[in-house]
C-alpha positions as MATLAB code, in Angstrom:
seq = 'XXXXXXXXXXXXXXXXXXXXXXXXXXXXXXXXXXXXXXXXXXXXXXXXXXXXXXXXXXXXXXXXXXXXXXXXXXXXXXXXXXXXXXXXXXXXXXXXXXXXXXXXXXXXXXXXXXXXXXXXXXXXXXXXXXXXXXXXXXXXXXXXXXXXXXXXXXXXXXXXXXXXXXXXXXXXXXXXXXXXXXXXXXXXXXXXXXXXXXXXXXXXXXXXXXXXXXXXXXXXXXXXXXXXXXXXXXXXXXXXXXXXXXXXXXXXXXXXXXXXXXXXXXXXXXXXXXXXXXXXXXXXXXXXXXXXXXXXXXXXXXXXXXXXXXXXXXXXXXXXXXXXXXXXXXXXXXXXXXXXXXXXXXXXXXXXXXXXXXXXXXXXXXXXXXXXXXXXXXXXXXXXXXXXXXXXXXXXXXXXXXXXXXXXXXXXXXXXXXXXXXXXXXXXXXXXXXXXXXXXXXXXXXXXXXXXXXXXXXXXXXXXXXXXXXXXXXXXXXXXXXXXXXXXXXXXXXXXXXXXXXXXXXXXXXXXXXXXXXXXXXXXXXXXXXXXXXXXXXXXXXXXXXXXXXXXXXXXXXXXXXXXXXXXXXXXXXXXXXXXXXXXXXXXXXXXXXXXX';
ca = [
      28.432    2.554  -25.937;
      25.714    4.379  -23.841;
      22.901    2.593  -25.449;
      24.665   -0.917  -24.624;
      25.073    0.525  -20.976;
      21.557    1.563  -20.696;
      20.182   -1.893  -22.503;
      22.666   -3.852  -19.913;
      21.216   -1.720  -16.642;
      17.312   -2.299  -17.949;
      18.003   -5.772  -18.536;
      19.525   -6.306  -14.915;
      16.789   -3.512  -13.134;
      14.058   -6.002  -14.844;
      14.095   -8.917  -12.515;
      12.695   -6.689  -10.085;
       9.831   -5.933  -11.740;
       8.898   -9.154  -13.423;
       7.596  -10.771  -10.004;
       4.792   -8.079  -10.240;
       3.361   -8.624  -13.967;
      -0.370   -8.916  -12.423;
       0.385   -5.154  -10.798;
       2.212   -4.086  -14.495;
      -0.793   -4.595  -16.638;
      -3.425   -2.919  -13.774;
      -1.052    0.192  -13.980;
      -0.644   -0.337  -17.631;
      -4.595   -0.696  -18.585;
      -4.662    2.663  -16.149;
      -2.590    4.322  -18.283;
      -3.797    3.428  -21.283;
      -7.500    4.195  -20.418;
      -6.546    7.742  -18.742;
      -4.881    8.719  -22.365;
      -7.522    7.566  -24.138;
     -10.054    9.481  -22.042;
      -7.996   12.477  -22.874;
      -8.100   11.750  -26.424;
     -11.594   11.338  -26.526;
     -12.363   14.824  -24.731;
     -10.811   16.608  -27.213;
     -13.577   15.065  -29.833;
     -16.035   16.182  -27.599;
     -14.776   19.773  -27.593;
     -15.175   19.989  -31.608;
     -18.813   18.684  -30.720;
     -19.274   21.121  -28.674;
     -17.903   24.366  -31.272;
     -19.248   22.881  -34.073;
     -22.802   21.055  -33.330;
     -23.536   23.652  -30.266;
     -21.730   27.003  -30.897;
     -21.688   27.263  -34.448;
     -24.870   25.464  -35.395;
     -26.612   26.874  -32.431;
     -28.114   23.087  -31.609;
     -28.946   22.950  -27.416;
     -29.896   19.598  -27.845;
     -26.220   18.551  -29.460;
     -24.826   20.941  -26.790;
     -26.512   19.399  -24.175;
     -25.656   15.903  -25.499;
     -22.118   16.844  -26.126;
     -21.540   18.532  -22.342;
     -23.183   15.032  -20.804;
     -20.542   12.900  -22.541;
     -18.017   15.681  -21.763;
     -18.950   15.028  -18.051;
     -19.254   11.188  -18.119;
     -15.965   11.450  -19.394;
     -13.932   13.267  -16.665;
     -15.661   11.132  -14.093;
     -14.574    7.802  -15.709;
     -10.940    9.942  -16.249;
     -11.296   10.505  -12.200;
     -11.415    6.553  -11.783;
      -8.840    6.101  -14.489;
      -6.581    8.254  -12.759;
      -7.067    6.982   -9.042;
      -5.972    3.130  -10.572;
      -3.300    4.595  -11.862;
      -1.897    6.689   -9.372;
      -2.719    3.518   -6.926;
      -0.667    0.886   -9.215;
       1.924    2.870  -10.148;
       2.581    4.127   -6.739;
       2.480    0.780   -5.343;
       4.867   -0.722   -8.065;
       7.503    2.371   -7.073;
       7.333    1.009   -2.971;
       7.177   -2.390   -3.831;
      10.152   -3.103   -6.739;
      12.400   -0.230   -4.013;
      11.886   -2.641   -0.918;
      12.990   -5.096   -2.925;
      16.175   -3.749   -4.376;
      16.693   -2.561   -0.788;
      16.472   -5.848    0.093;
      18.548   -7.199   -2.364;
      21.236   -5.145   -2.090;
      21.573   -5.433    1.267;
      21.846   -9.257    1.454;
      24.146   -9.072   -0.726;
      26.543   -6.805    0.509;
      26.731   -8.598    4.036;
      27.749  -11.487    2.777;
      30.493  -10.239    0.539;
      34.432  -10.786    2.152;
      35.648   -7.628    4.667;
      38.408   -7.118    2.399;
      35.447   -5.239   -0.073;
      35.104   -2.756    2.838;
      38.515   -2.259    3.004;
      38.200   -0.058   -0.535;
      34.570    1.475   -0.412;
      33.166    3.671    2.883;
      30.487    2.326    4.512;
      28.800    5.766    4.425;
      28.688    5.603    0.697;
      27.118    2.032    0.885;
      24.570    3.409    3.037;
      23.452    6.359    0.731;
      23.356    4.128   -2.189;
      21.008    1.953   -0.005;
      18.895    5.026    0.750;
      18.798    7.754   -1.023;
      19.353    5.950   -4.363;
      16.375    3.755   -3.594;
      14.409    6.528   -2.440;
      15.530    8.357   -6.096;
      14.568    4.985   -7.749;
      11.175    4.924   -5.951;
      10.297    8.202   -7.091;
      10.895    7.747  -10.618;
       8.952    4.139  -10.849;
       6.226    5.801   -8.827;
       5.898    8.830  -10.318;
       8.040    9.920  -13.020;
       7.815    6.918  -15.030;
       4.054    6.706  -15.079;
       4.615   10.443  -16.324;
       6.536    9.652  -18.928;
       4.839    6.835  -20.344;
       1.062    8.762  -20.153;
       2.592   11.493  -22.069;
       4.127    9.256  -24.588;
       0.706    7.598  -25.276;
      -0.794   11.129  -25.267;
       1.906   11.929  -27.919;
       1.139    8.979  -30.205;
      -2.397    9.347  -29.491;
      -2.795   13.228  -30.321;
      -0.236   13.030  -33.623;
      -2.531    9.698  -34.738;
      -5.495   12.013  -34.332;
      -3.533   15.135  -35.929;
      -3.129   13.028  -38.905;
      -6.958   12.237  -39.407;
      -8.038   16.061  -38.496;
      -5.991   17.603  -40.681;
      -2.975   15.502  -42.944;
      -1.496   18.947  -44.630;
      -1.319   20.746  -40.968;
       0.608   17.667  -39.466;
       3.302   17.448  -41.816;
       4.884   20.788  -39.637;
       4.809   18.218  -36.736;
       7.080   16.117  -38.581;
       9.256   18.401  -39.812;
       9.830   19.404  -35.826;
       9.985   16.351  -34.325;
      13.980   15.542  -35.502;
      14.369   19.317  -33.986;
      13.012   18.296  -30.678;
      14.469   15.024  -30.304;
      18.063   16.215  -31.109;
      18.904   18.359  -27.587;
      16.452   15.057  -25.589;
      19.299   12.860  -26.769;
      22.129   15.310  -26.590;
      21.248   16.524  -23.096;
      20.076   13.466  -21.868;
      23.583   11.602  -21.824;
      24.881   14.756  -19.993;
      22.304   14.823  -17.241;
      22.831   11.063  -16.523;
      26.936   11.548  -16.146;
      26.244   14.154  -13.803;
      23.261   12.559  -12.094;
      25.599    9.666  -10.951;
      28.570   12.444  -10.158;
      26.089   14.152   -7.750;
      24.993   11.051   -6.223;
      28.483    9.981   -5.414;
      29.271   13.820   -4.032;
      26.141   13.127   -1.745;
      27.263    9.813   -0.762;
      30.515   11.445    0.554;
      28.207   13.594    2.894;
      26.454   11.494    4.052;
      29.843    9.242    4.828;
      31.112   12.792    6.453;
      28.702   13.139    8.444;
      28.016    9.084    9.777;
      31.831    9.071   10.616;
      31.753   12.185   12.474;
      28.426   11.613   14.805;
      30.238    8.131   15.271;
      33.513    9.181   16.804;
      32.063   12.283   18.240;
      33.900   11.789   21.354;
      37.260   12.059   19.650;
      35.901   14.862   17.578;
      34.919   17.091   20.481;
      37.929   15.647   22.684;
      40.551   16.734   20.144;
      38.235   20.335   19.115;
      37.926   19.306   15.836;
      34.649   20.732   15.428;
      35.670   23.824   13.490;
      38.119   21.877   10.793;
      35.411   19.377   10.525;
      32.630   22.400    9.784;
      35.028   23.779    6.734;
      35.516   20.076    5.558;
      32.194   19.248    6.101;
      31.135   22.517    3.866;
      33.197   21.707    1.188;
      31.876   18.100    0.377;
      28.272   19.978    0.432;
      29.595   23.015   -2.252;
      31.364   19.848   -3.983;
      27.781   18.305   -4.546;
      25.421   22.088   -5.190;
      28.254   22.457   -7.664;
      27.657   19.171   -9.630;
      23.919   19.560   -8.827;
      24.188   23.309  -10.342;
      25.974   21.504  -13.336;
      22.997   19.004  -14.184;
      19.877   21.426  -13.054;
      21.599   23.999  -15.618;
      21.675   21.078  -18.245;
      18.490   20.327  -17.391;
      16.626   23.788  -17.518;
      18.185   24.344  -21.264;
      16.665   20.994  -22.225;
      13.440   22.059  -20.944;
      13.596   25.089  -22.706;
      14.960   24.060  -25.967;
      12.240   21.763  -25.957;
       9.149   23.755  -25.367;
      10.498   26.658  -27.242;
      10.782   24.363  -30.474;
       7.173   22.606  -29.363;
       5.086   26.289  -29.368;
       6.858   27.395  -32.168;
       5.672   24.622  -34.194;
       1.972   25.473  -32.515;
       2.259   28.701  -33.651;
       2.738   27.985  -36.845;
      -0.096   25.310  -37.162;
      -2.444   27.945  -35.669;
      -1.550   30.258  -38.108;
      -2.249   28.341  -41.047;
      -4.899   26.162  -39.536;
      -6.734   29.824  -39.291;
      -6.538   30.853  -42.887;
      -7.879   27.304  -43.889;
     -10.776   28.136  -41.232;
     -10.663   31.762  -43.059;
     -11.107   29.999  -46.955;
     -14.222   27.280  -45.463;
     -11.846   24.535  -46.034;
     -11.563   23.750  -42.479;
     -14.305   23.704  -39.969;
     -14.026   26.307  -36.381;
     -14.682   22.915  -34.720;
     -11.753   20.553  -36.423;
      -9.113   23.697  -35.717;
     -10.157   24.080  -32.235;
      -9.519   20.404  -31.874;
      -6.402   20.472  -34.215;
      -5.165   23.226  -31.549;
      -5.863   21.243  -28.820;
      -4.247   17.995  -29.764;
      -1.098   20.053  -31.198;
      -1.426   21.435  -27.276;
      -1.421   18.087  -26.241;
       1.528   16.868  -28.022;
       3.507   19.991  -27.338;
       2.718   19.655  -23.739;
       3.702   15.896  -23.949;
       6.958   16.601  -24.976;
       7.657   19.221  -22.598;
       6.473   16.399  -20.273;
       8.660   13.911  -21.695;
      11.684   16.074  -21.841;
      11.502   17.079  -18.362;
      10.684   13.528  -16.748;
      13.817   12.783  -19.042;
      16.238   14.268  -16.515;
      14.594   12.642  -13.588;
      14.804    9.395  -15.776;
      18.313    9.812  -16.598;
      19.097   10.678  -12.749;
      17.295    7.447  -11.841;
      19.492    5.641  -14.421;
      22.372    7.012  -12.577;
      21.446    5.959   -8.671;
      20.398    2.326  -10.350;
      23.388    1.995  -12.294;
      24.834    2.747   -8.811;
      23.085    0.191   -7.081;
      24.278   -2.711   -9.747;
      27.379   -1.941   -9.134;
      26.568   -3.001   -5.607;
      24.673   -6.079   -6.306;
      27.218   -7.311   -8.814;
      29.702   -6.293   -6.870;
      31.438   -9.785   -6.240;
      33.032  -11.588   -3.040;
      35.942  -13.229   -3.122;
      34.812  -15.560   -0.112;
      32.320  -18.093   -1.454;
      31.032  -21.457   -1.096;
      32.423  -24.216   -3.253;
      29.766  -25.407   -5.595;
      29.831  -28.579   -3.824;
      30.963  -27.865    0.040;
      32.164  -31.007    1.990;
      30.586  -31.462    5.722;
      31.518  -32.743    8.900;
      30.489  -36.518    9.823;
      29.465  -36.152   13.243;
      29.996  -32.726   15.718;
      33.444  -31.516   15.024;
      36.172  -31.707   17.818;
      37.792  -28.532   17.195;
      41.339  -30.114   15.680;
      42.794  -27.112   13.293;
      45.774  -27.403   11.749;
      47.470  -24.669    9.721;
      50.194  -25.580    7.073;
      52.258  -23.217    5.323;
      50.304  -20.160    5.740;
      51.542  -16.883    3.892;
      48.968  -14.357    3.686;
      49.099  -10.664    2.473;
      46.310   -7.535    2.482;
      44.638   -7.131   -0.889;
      45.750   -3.418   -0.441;
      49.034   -4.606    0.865;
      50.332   -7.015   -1.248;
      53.878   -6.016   -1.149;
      54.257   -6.949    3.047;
      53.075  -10.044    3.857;
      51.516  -10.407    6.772;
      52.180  -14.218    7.494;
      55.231  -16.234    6.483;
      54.950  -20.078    6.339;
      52.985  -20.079    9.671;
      52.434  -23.850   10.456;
      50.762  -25.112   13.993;
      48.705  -28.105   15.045;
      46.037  -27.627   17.493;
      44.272  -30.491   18.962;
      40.596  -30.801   20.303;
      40.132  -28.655   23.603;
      43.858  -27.421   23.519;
      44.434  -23.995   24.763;
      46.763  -22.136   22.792;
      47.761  -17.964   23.575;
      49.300  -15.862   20.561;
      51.560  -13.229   21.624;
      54.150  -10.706   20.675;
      54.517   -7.600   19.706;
      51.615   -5.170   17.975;
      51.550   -5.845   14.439;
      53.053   -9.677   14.329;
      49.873  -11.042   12.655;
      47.821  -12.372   15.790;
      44.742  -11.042   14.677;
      45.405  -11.680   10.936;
      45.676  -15.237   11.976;
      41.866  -15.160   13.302;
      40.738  -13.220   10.027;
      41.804  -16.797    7.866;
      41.083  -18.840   10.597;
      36.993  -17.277   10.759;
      37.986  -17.490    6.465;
      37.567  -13.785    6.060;
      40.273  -13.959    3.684;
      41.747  -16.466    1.719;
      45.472  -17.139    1.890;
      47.993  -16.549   -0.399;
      49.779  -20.115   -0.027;
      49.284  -23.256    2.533;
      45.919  -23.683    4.105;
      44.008  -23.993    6.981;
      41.841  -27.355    7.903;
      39.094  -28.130   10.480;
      38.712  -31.639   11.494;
      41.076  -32.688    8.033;
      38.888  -30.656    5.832;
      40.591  -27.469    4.522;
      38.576  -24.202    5.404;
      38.465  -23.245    1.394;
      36.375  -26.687    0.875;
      33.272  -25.860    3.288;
      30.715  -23.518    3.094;
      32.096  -20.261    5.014;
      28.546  -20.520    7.385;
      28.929  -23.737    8.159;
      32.831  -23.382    9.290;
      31.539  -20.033   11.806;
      28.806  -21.930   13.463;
      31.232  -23.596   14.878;
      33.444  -20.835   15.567;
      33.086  -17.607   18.330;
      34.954  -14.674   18.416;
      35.380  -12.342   21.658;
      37.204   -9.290   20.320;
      39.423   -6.519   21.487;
      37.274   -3.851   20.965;
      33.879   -5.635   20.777;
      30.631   -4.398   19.009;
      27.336   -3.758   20.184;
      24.419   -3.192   17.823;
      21.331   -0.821   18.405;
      19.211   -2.647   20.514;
      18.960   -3.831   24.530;
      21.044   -6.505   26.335;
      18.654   -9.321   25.732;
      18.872   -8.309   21.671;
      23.217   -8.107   22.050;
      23.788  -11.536   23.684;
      21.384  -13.194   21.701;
      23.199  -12.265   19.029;
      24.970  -15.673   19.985;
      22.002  -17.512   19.053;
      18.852  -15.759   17.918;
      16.717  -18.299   18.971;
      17.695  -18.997   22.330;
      15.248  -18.595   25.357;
      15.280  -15.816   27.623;
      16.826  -17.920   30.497;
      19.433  -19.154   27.978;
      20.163  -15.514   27.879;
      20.153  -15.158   31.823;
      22.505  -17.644   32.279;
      24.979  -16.411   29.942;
      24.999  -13.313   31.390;
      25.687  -14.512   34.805;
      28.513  -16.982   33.692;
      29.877  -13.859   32.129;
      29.661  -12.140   35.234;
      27.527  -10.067   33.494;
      24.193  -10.022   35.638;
      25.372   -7.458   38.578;
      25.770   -4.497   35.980;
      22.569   -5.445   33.933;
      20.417   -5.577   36.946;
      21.518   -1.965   37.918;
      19.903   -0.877   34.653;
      16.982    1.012   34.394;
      15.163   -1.849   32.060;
      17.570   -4.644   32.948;
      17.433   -6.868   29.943;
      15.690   -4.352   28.079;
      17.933   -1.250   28.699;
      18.303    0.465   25.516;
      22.420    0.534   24.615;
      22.575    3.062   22.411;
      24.242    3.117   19.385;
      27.665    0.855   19.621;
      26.651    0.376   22.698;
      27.584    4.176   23.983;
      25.513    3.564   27.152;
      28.015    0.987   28.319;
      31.861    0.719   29.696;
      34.320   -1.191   27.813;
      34.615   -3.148   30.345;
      30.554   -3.504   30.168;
      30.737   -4.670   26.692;
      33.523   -6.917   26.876;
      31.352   -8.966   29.609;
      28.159   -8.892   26.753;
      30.613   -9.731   24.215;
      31.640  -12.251   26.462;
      28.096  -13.597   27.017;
      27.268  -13.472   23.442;
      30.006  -16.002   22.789;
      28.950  -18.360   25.701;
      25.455  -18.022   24.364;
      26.736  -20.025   20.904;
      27.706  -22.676   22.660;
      30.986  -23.233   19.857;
      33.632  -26.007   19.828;
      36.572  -23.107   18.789;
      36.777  -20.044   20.721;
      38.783  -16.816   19.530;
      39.512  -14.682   22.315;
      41.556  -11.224   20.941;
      42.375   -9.886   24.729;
      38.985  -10.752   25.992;
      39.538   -9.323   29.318;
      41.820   -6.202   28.278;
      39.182   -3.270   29.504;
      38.101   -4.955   33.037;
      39.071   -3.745   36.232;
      41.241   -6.352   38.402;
      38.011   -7.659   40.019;
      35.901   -7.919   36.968;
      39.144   -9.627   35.385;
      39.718  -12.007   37.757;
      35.635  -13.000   37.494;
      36.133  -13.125   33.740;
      39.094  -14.925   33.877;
      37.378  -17.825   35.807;
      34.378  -17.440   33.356;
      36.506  -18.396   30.771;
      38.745  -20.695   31.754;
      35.381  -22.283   32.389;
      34.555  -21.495   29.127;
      37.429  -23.168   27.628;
      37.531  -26.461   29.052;
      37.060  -28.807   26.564;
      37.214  -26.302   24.303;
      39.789  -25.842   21.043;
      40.916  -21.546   22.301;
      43.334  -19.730   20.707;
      43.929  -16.237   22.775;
      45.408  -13.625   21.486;
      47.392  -11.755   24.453;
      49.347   -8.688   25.386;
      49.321   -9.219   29.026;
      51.264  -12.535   29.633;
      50.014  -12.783   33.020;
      46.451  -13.494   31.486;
      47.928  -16.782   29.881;
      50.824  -18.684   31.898;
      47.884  -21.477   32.923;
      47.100  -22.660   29.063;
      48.932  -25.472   27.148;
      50.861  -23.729   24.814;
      52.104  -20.570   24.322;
      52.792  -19.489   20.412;
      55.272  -16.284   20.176;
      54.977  -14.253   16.783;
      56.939  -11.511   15.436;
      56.464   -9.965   11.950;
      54.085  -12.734   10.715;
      55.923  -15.562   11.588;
      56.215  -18.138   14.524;
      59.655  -17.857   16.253;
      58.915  -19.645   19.245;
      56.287  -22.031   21.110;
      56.157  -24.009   24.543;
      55.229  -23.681   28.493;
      55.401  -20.068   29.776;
      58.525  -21.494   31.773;
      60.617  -22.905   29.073;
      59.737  -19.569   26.780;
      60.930  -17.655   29.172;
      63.947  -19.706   29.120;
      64.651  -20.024   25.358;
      62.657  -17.234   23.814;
      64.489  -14.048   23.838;
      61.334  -11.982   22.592;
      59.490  -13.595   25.087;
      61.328  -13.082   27.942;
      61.997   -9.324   27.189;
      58.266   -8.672   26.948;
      57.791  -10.520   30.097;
      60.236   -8.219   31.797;
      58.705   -5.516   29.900;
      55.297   -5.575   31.837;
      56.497   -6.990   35.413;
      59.100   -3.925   35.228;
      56.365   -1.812   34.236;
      54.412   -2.891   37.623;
      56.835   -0.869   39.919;
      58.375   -2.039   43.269;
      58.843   -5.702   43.346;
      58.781   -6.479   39.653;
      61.498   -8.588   40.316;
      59.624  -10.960   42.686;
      56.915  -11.030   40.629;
      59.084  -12.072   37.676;
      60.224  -14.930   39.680;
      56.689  -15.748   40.764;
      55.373  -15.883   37.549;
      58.606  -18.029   36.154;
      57.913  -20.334   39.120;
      54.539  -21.462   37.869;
];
């Protein structure tokens, strides 16, 4: 079963590397010369004891100590190719994977991210690569020298001395025993540590995040102990596999010097009886050497090799990991600019990890092109779920959702949000300045496209006050800003697009009265002409659109004119009275006002 797992990972790690065959056979003839170079020394060393010590010849010394010296400078060059290659294979294949594995997981459905932290994701994009990049870059080349030096020096063991070999055979079975027996262990707990580190690293992104809260709420000291016991959690599994490690090492080169000892000791009584020359034993000795030392090589690389197997094995898991949003194989399109016409029939819709409560129940509505519709009711009735199919985040469980006559499910998911934009309740800002967060709207759109979507935001007073205007640094999420700031970039951002559907999730919730009342113009501006659909908690926000939709518990119960909801809409009306009541002194007249309208 491990083999099959290790033959499936290779076989999906190798499309990285097959882009870069030109690079594999540099590093490979690098490799191949370098361990031949070493082979070849050794020869020159029995030159050397025979033809110069023993013999007493200074012209064979002298002949024998020139090619010795030829040969280390063309093992010099041998090595810088290699290191060069191998090196540059390592960065090369990791940016890839980095990059492959991070196109991949943005475009796989929210619901994945529902089940797996984003602080995981993130070590596996980093420190796994990094792991990766120092095994093709270093370990690997390691590992494969040394195995040439091993074939090499037992092929030349063989023609030294036949009799003296046969003890390398007899050893290797002993040596290659605890490599496989250890080696399955190390890579189980290679890919246990990895995950303990990932849960750090999740630790600690989650709490620099919401540091606020953290230090608001003095949660710094239960957040040290926690914190402290994900970090013993990974020494401890590190402990486990650097223990299994260090007794493979050992094993290894204890077996590997025993068996030198041996050949040295009856290499020197053939040396003793003249059947063996001073020269051929000294270079019998230092291929055995050179074997022995391979496999120690070879043994210890192993670990790193079976801890790289673990952090790729990892990273498939990510890149295979599939969405259950995708494209049809053959998407339909629009004919002609879409109007904005949805209509939703049927919908029922429950959470992947909450399949037992739906959260829609046979929702249908018809909304034509430009029509303003508001959702409201209480916290948890489905308003925002109702955006998540619409923007085909999810797929529902029954009924469907069509654009223009063409259900969601049958167009390609990018094509259906180019033509969408979303203004949410809490909105998000990405590292960068203003200029980078409302283009977001439309990367390619000119810096005075950018200017005037910040001022029909109402946007431009607050962004000239900064200290680089368009180019203030935010921060990350935007910490440099109010949420009343953001809302107006998030705001921008969506006027920037330019879309025929508009999803506003309380776009003006976090605004002072004046900055509302700006807003509010902004987007009724916005909107005109415009398929909206608003999701709001303050009623007062809404009583000017053309419909208003009340849900409770996933389902509609009521629609019409703020006036007639108030008259046949029980919910309604209570929630109304709710927030005028809520307003103090002359709720009442308010109420009336509002009912008036």
């Amino acid at each position: 079963m491990e083999s099959q797992s290790s033959s499936k990972l290779l076989i999906r790690a190798s499309r990285f590397l097959k882009p870069y065959k030109k690079q594999i056979v540099w590093a490979s003839i690098a490799l191949i010369f370098t361990a031949g170079l070493n082979l070849t020394l050794v020869q020159y060393i029995r030159i050397i004891v025979d033809e110069g010590f023993v013999a007493s010849s200074m012209a064979s010394l002298g002949q024998a100590i020139t090619g010795f010296v030829i040969i280390a400078v063309l093992q010099a060059i041998g090595t810088f190719a290699r290191f060069y290659w191998v090196s540059w294979l390592g960065e090369r294949v990791t940016a890839d994977l980095r990059q492959a594995v991070y196109s991949h997981i943005i475009a796989l459905h929210p619901g994945y991210f529902e089940a797996n932290l984003s602080g995981e994701i993130q070590s596996r994009i980093t420190t796994d690569t990094t792991l990766i990049q120092s095994v093709i870059g270093s370990s690997a080349s390691v590992a494969l020298r040394n195995l040439l030096l091993l074939i090499g020096g037992t092929a030349f063991l063989f023609i030294t001395n036949p009799r003296l070999t046969s003890v390398v055979l007899i050893c290797i079975p002993l040596v290659v025993g605890p490599i496989m027996f250890f080696g399955r262990r190390v890579r189980r707990l290679s890919r246990s540590s990895q995950d303990k580190v990932a849960n750090v690293g999740a630790y600690v992104g989650e709490s620099i995040q919401q540091i606020k809260t953290v230090q608001a709420y003095n949660h710094q000291d239960y957040d040290r102990r926690e914190f402290a016991k994900h970090v013993e959690n990974a020494f401890e599994i590190a402990l486990k596999r650097i223990k299994t490690s260090s007794f493979l090492i050992t094993i290894v080169m204890t077996l590997v010097f025993a068996a030198v000892a041996v050949m040295i000791w009856v290499g020197g009584q053939d040396v003793i009886n003249g059947t063996m020359s001073a020269g051929e034993l000294t270079a019998f000795i230092a291929y055995a050497v050179m074997v022995a030392m391979a496999v120690a090589a070879i043994s210890g690389v192993l670990a790193e090799l079976q801890r790289a197997a673990g952090a790729l094995e990892r990273l498939m898991d990510l890149l295979h990991a599939e969405s259950e949003i995708t494209a049809p194989d053959n998407p339909q399109e629009f004919v002609g600019k879409p109007r904005g016409a949805l209509s939703i029939e049927n919908l029922t819709f429950a959470y992947p990890t909450r399949q037992e409560t739906p959260a829609l129940k046979d929702i249908s509505l018809n909304i034509e092109p430009g029509e303003n519709v508001a959702l409201v009711g209480p916290s948890g009735a489905g308003k925002s779920t109702l955006f998540d199919l619409i923007l085909r985040f999810y797929d529902p469980s029954a009924g469907s959702i069509r654009l223009e006559g063409i259900d969601i499910r049958e167009l390609d998911p990018q094509e259906l949000r180019s033509h969408i934009a979303v203004v949410a309740q809490q909105p998000a800002m990405f590292t960068g300045n203003v200029s980078d967060n409302i283009r977001y709207g439309n990367p390619e759109a000119e810096e005075g496209a950018v200017i005037a979507a910040a001022q029909a935001a109402f946007a431009t007073n607050f962004i000239e006050e900064l200290p680089d205007k368009y180019e203030s640094f935010l921060g990350e999420s935007g910490i440099r800003l109010s949420g009343g700031q953001k809302q107006r970039i998030a705001i921008a951002r969506a006027i920037l697009k330019d879309p025929e559907i508009l999803l506003l999730d309380e776009a003006t919730s976090a605004l002072d009265a004046e900055s509302e009342r700006q807003v509010q113009l902004a987007l009724e501006k916005l909107m005109q002409n415009r398929t909206s659909l608003i999701i709001a908690h303050r009623l007062a926000t809404v009583k000017n659109v053309d419909r208003i939709v009340v849900m409770d518990a996933g389902a509609v119960i009521a629609q019409g004119s703020h006036r007639e909801l108030m008259q046949s809409s029980e919910l309604y009306a209570n929630l109304a009275e709710l927030q005028f009541s809520e307003s103090g002194p002359g709720a009442g007249a308010a109420i009336s006002a509002v009912i008036n309208q």
